[in-house]
FIKOLZA-1660 file (N, C-alpha, C; in steps of 0.1 Angstrom, whole numbers, plus 5000, padded with zeros to 4 digits):
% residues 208
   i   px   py   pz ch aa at
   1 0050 6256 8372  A  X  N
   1 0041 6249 8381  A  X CA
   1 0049 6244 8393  A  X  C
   2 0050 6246 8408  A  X  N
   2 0056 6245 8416  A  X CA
   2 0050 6231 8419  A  X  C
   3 0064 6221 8429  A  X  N
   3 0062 6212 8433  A  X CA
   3 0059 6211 8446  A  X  C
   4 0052 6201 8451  A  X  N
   4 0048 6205 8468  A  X CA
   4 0056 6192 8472  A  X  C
   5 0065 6188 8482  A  X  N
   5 0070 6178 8487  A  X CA
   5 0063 6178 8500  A  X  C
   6 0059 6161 8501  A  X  N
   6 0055 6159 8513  A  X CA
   6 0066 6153 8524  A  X  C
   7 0055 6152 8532  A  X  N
   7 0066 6149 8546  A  X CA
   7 0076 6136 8542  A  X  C
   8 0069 6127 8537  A  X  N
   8 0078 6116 8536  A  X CA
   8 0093 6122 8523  A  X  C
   9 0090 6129 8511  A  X  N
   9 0094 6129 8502  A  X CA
   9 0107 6142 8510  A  X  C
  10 0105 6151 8520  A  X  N
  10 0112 6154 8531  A  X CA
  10 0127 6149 8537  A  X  C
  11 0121 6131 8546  A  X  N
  11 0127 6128 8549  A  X CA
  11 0139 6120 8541  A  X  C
  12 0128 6118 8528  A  X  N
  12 0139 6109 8520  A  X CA
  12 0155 6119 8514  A  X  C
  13 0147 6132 8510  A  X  N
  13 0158 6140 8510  A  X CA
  13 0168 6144 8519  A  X  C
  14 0167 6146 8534  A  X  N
  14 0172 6147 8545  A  X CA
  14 0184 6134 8544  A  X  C
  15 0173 6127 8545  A  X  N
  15 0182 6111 8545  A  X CA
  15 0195 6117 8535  A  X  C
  16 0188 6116 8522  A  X  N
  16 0197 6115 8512  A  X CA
  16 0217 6122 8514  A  X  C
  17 0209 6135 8520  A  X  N
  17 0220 6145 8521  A  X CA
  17 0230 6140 8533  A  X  C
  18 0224 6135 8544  A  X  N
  18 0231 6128 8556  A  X CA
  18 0241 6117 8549  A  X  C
  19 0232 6106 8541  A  X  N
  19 0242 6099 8533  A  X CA
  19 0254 6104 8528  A  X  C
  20 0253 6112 8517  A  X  N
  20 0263 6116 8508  A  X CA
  20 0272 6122 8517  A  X  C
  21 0270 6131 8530  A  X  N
  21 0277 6138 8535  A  X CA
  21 0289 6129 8547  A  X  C
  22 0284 6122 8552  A  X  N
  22 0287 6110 8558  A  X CA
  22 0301 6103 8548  A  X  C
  23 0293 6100 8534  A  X  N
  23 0305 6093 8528  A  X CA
  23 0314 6102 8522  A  X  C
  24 0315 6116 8525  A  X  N
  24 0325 6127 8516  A  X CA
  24 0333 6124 8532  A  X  C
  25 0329 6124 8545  A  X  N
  25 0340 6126 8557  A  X CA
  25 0350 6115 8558  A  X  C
  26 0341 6102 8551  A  X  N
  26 0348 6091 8559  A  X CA
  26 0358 6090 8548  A  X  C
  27 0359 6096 8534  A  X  N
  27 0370 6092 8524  A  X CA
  27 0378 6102 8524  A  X  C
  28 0374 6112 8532  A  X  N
  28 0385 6123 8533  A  X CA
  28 0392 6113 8544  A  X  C
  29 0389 6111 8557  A  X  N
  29 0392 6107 8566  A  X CA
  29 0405 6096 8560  A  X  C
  30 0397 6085 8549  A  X  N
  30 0407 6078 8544  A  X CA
  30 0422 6086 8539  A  X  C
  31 0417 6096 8529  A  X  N
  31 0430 6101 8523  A  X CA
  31 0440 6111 8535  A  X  C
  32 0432 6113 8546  A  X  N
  32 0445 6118 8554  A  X CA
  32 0445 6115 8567  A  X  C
  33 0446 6096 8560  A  X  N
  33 0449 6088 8575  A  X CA
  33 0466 6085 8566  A  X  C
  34 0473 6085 8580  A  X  N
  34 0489 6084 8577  A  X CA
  34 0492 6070 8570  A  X  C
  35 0501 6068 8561  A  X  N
  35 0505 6056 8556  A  X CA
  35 0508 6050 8569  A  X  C
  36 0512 6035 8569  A  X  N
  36 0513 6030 8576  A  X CA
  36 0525 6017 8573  A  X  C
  37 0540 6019 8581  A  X  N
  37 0551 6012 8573  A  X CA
  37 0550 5994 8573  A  X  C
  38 0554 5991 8567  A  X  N
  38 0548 5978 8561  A  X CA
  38 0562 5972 8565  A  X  C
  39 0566 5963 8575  A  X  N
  39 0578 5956 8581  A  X CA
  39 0582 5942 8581  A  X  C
  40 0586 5935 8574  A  X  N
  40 0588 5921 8576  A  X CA
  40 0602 5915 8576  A  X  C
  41 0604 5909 8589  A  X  N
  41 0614 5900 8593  A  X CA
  41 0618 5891 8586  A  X  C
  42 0629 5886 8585  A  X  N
  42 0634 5872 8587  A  X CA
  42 0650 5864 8588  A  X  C
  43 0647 5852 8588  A  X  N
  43 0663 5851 8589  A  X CA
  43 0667 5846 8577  A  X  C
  44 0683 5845 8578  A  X  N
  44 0689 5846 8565  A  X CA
  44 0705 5836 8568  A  X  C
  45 0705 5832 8560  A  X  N
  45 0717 5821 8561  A  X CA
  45 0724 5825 8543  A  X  C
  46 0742 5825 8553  A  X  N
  46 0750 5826 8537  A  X CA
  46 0759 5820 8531  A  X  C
  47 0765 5818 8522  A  X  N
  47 0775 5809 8518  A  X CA
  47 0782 5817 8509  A  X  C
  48 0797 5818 8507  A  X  N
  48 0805 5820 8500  A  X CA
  48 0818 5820 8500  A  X  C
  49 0826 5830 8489  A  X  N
  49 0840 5833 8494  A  X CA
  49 0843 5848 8500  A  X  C
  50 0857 5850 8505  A  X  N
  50 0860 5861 8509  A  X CA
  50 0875 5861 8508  A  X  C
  51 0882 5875 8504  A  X  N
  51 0896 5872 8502  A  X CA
  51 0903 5880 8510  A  X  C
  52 0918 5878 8517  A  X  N
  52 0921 5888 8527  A  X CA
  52 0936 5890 8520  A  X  C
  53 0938 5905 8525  A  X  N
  53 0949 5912 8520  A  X CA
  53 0962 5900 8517  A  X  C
  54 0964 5905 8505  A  X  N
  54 0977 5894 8507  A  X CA
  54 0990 5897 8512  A  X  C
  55 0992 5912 8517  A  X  N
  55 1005 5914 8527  A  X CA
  55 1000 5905 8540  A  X  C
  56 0986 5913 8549  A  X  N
  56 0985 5906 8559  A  X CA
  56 0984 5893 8563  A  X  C
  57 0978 5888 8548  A  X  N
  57 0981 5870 8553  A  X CA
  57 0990 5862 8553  A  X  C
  58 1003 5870 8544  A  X  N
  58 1015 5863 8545  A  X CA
  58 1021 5869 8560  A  X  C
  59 1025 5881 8564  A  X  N
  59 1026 5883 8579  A  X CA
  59 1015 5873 8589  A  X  C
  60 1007 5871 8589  A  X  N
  60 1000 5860 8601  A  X CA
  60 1003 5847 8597  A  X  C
  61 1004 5846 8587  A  X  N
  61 1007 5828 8586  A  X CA
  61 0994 5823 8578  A  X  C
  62 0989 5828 8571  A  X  N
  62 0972 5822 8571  A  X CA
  62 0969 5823 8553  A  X  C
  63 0958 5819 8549  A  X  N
  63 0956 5820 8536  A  X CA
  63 0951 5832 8528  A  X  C
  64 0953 5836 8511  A  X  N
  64 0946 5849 8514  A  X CA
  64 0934 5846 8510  A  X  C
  65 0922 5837 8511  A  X  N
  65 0911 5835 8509  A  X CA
  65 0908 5829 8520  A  X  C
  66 0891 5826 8519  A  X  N
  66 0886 5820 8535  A  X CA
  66 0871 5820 8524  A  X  C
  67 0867 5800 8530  A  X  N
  67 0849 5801 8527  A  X CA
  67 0842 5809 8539  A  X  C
  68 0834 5813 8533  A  X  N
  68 0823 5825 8544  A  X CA
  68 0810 5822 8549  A  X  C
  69 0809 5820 8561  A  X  N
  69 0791 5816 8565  A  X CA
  69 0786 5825 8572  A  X  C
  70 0777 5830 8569  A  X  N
  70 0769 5842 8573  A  X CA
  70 0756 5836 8575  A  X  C
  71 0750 5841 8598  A  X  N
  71 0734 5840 8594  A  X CA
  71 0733 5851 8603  A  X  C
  72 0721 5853 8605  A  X  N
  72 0714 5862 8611  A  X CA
  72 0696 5865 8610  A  X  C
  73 0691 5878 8613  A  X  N
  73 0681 5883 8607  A  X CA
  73 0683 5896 8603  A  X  C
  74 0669 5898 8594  A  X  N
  74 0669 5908 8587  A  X CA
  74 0657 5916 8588  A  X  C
  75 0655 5931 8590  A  X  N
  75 0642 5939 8587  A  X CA
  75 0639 5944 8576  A  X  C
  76 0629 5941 8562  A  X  N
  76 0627 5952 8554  A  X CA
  76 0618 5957 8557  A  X  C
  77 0615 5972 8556  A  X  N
  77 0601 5984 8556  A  X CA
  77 0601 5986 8537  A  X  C
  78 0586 5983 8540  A  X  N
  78 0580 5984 8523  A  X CA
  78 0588 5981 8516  A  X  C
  79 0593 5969 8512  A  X  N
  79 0600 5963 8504  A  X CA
  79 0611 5974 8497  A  X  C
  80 0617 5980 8507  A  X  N
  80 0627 5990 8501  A  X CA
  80 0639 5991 8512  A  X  C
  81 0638 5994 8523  A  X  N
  81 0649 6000 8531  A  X CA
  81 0649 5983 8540  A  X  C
  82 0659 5980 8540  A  X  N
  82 0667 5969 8541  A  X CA
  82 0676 5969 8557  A  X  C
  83 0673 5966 8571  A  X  N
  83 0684 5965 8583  A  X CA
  83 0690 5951 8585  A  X  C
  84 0702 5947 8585  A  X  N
  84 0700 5933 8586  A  X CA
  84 0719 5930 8599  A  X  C
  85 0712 5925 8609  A  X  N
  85 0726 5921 8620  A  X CA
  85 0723 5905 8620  A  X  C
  86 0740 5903 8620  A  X  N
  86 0743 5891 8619  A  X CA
  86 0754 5883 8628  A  X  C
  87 0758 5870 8625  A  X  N
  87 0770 5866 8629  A  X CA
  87 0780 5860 8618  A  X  C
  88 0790 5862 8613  A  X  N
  88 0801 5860 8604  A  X CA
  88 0809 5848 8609  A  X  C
  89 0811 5838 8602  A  X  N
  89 0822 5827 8602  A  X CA
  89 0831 5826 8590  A  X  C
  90 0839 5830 8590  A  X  N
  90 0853 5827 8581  A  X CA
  90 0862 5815 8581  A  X  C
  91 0861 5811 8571  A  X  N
  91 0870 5798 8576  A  X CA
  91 0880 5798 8566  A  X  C
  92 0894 5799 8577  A  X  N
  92 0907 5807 8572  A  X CA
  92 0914 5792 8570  A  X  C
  93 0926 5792 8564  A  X  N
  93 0934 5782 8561  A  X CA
  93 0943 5785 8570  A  X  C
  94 0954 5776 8578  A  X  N
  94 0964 5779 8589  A  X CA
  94 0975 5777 8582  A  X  C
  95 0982 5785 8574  A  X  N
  95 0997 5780 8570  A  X CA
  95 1008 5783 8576  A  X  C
  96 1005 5785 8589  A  X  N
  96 1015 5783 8601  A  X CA
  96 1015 5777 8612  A  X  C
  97 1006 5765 8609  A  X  N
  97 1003 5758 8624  A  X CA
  97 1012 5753 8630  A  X  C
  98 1012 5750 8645  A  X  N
  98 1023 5741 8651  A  X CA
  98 1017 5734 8660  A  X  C
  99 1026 5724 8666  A  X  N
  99 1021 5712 8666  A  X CA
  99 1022 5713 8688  A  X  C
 100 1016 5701 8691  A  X  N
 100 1020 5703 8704  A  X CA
 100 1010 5686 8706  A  X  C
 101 1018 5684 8722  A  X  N
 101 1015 5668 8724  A  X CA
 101 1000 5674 8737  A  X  C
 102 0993 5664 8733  A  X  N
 102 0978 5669 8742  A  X CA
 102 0977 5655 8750  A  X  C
 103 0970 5656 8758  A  X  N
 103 0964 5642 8767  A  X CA
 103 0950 5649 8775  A  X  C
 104 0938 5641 8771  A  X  N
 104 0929 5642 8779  A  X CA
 104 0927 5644 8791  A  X  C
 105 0916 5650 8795  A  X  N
 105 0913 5652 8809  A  X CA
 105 0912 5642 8816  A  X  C
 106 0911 5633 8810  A  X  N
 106 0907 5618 8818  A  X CA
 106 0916 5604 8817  A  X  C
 107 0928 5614 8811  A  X  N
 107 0934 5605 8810  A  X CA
 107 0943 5599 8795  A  X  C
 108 0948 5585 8793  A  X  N
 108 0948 5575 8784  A  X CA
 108 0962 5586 8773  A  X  C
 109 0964 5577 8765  A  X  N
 109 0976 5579 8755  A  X CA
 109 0979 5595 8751  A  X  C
 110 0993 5600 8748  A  X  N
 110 0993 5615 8749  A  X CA
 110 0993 5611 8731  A  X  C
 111 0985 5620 8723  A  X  N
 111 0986 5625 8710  A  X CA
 111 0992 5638 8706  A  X  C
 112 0997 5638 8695  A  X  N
 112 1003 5650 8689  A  X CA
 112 0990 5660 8677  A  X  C
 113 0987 5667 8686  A  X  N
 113 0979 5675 8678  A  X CA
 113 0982 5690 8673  A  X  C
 114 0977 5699 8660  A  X  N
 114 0981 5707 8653  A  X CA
 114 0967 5718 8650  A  X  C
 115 0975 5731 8652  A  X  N
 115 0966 5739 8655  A  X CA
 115 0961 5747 8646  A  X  C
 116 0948 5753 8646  A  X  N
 116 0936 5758 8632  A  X CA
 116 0932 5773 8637  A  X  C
 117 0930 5780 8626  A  X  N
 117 0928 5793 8629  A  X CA
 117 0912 5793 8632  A  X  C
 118 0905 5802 8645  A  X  N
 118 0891 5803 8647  A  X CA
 118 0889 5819 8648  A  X  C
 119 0882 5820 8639  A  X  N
 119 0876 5832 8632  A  X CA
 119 0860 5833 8637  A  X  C
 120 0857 5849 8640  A  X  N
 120 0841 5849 8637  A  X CA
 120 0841 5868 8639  A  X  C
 121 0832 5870 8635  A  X  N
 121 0828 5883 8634  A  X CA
 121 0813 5888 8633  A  X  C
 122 0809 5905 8638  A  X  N
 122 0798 5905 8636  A  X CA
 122 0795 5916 8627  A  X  C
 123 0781 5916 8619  A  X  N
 123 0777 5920 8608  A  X CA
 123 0765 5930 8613  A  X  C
 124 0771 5946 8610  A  X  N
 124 0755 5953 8606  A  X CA
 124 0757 5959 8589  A  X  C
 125 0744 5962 8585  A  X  N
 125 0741 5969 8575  A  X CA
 125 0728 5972 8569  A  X  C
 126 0732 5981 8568  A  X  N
 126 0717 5986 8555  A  X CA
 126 0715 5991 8546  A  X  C
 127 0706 5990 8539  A  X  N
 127 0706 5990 8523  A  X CA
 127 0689 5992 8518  A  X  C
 128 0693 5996 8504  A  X  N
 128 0678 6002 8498  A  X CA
 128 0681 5989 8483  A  X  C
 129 0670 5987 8479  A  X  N
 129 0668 5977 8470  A  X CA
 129 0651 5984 8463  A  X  C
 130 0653 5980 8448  A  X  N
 130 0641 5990 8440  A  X CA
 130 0636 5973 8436  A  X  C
 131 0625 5971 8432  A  X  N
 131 0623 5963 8426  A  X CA
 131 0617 5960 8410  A  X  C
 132 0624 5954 8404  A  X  N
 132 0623 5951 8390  A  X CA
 132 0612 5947 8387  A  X  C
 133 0604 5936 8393  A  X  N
 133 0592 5932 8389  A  X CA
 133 0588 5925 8403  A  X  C
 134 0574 5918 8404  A  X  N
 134 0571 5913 8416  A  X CA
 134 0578 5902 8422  A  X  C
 135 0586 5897 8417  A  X  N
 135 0599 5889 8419  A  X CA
 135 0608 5885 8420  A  X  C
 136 0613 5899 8418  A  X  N
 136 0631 5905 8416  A  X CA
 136 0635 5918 8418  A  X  C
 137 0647 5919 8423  A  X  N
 137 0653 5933 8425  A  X CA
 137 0666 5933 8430  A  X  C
 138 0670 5950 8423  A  X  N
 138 0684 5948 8424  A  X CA
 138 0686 5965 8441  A  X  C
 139 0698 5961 8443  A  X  N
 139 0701 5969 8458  A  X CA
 139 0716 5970 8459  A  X  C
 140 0715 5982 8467  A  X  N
 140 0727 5982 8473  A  X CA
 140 0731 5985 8489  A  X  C
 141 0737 5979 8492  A  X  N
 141 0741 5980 8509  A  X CA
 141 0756 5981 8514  A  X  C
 142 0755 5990 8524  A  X  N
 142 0768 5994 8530  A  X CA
 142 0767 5988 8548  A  X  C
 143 0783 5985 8551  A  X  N
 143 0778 5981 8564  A  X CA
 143 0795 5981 8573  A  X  C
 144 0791 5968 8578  A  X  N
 144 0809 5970 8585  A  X CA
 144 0810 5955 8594  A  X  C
 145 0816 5946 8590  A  X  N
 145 0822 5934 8594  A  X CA
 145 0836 5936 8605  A  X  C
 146 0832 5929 8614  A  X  N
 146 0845 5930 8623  A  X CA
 146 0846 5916 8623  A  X  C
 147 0864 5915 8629  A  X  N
 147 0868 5902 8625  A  X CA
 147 0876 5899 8635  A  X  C
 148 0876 5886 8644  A  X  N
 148 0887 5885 8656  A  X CA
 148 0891 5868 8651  A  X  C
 149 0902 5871 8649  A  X  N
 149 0908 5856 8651  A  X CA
 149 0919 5850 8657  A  X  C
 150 0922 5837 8661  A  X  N
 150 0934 5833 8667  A  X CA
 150 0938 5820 8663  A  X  C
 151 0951 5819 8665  A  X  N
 151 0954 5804 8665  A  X CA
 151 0957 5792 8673  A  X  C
 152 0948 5782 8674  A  X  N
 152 0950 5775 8689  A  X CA
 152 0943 5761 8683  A  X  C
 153 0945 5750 8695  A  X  N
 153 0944 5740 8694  A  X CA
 153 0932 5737 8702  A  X  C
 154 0921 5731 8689  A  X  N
 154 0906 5727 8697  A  X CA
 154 0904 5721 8707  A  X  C
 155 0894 5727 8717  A  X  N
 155 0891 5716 8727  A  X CA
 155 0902 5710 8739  A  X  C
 156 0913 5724 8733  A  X  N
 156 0924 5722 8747  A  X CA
 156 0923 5734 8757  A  X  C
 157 0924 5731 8769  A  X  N
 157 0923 5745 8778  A  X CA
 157 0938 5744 8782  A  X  C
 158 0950 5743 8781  A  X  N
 158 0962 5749 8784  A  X CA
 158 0975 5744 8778  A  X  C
 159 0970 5746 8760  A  X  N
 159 0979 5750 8751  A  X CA
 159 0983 5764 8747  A  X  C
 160 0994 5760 8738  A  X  N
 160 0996 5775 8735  A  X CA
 160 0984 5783 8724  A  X  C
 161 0984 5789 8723  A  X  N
 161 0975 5799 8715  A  X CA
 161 0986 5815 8708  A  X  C
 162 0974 5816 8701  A  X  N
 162 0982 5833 8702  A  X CA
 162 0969 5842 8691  A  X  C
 163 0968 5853 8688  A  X  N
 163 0958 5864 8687  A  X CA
 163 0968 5866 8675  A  X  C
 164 0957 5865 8665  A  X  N
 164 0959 5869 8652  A  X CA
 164 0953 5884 8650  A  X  C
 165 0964 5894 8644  A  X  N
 165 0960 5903 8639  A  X CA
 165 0958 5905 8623  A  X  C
 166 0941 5907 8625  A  X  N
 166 0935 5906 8614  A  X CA
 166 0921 5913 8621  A  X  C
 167 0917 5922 8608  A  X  N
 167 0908 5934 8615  A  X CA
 167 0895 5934 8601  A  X  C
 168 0885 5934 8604  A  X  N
 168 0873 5937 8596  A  X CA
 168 0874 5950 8594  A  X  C
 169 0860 5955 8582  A  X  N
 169 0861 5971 8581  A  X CA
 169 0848 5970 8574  A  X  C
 170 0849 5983 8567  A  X  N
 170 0835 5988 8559  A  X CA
 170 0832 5983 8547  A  X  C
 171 0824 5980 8543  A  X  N
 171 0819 5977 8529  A  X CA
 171 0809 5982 8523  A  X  C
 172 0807 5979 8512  A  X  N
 172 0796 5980 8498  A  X CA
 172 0791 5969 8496  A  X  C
 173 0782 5965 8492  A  X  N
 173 0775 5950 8489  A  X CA
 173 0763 5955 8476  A  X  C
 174 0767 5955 8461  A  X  N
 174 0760 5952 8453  A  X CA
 174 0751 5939 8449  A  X  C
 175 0740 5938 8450  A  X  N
 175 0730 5928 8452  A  X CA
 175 0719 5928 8441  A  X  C
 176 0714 5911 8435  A  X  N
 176 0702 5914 8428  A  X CA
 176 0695 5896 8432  A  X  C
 177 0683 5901 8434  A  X  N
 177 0673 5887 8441  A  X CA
 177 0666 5886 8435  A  X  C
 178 0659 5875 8436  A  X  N
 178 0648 5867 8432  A  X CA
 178 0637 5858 8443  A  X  C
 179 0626 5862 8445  A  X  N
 179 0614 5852 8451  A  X CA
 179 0612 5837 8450  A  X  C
 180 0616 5829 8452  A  X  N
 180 0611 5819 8448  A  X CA
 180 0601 5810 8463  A  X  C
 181 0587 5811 8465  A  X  N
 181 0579 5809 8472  A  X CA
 181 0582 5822 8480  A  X  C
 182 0581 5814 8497  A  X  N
 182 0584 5824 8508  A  X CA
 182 0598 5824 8510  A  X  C
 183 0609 5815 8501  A  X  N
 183 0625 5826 8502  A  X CA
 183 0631 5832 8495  A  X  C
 184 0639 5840 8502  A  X  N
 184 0646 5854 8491  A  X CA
 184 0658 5848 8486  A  X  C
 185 0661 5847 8476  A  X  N
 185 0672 5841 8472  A  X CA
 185 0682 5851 8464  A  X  C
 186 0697 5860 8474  A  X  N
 186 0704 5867 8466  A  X CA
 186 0717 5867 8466  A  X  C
 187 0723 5870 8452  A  X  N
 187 0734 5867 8451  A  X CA
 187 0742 5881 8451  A  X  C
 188 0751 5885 8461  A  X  N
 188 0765 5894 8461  A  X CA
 188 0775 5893 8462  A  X  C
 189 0779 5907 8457  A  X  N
 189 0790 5908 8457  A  X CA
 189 0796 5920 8469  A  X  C
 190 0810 5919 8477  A  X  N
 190 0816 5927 8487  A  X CA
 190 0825 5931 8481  A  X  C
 191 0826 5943 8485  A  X  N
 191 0837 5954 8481  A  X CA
 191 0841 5962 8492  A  X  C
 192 0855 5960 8501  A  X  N
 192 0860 5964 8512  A  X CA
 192 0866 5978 8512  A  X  C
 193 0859 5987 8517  A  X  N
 193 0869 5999 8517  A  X CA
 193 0878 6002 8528  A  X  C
 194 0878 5993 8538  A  X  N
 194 0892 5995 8548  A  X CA
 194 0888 5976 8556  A  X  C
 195 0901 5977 8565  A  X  N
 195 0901 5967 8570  A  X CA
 195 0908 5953 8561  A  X  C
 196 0916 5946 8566  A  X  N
 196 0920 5931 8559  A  X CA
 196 0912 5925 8548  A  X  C
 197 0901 5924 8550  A  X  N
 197 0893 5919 8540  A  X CA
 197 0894 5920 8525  A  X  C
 198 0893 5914 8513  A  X  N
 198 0895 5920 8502  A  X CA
 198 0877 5912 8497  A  X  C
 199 0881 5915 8483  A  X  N
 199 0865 5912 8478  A  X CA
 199 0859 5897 8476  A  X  C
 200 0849 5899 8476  A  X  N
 200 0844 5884 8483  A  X CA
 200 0831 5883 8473  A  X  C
 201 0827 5870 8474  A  X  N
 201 0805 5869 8465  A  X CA
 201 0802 5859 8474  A  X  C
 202 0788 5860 8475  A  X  N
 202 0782 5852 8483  A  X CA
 202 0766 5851 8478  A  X  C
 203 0760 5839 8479  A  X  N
 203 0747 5838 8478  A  X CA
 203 0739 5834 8496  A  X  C
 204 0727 5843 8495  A  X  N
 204 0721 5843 8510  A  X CA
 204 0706 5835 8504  A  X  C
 205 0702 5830 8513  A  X  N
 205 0693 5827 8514  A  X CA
 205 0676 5833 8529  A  X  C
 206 0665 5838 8526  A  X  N
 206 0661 5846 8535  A  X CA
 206 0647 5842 8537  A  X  C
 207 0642 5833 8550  A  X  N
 207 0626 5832 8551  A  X CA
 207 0620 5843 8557  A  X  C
 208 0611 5847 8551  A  X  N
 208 0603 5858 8551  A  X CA
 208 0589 5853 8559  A  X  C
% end
């Protein structure tokens, strides 16, 4: 027994097929629209130790350890690939300081003052980190610290001074973090493969 469709029963089919066809384009459309990389900033402040060769610090005069302050910023894409430039502060012990008589610019009693090693350096690297759960993960990062320091007497413009040789290099940085709110909280370790530097840990802190 054949069925006779009317005009209306027509358009509803027409309709129908427009629908369906409409929503097959727009989810293709979805599955081959390009991912889109997922980027978030921030800065990062560090604290720790760091140890320097012990031939070279006994030739400069200086200690073979140094506390370490590290800040800067940082880029990760999709919580994986890791860029992060910085600025390095070392703070060296002077076991060869010497002394010299100073007098202000303006004047008044001459004092005998004694001179401090000033250290700083800058930081790139990058690194890939997997994550363990939604609030933790472990990584690893390679990069390269450069290091310029001298020995001289603060806040004088015509004492003696002199240019400490001592040279930054490359590194390894094994790393494992933790979320806690909006900062990254992680603790490393440095492992120097050239340059003065020897191995060092540090905990960073990172607002995201």
């Amino acid at each position: 027994m054949g069925v006779v469709m009317t005009s209306g029963m027509k358009n509803l089919a027409l309709c129908s097929v427009l629908l369906f066809g409409s929503q097959a384009v727009l989810a293709d459309g979805e599955q081959r629209k390009p991912a889109v990389s997922e980027v978030d900033g921030g800065w990062f402040f560090a604290g720790g130790v760091i140890g320097i060769d012990g031939k070279t610090a006994d030739e400069q005069g200086v200690g073979d350890s140094a506390a370490l302050l590290d800040f800067g910023y940082s880029w990760l894409w999709n919580k994986q690939f890791l860029l992060t430039l910085g600025l390095s502060v070392p703070i060296i012990n002077d076991k060869d300081s010497f002394s010299q008589d100073v007098q202000s610019n303006y004047g008044g009693d001459v004092r005998r003052a004694s001179s401090s090693i000033n250290a700083w350096g800058a930081i790139i690297e990058g690194a890939y980190q997997r994550s363990l759960n939604d609030k933790s993960w472990i990584g690893l990062g390679g990069g390269y610290r450069s290091l310029s320091a001298d020995r001289s007497i603060s806040n004088c413009s015509d004492c003696y001074s002199e240019d400490l040789s001592l040279h930054g290099g490359l590194y390894l940085r094994p790393h494992i973090g933790f979320l806690a709110g909006r900062v990254e909280i992680e603790f490393s370790a440095l492992t120097f493969l050239s340059g003065d530097y020897d191995n060092g840990a540090y905990v960073s802190f990172t607002w995201r």
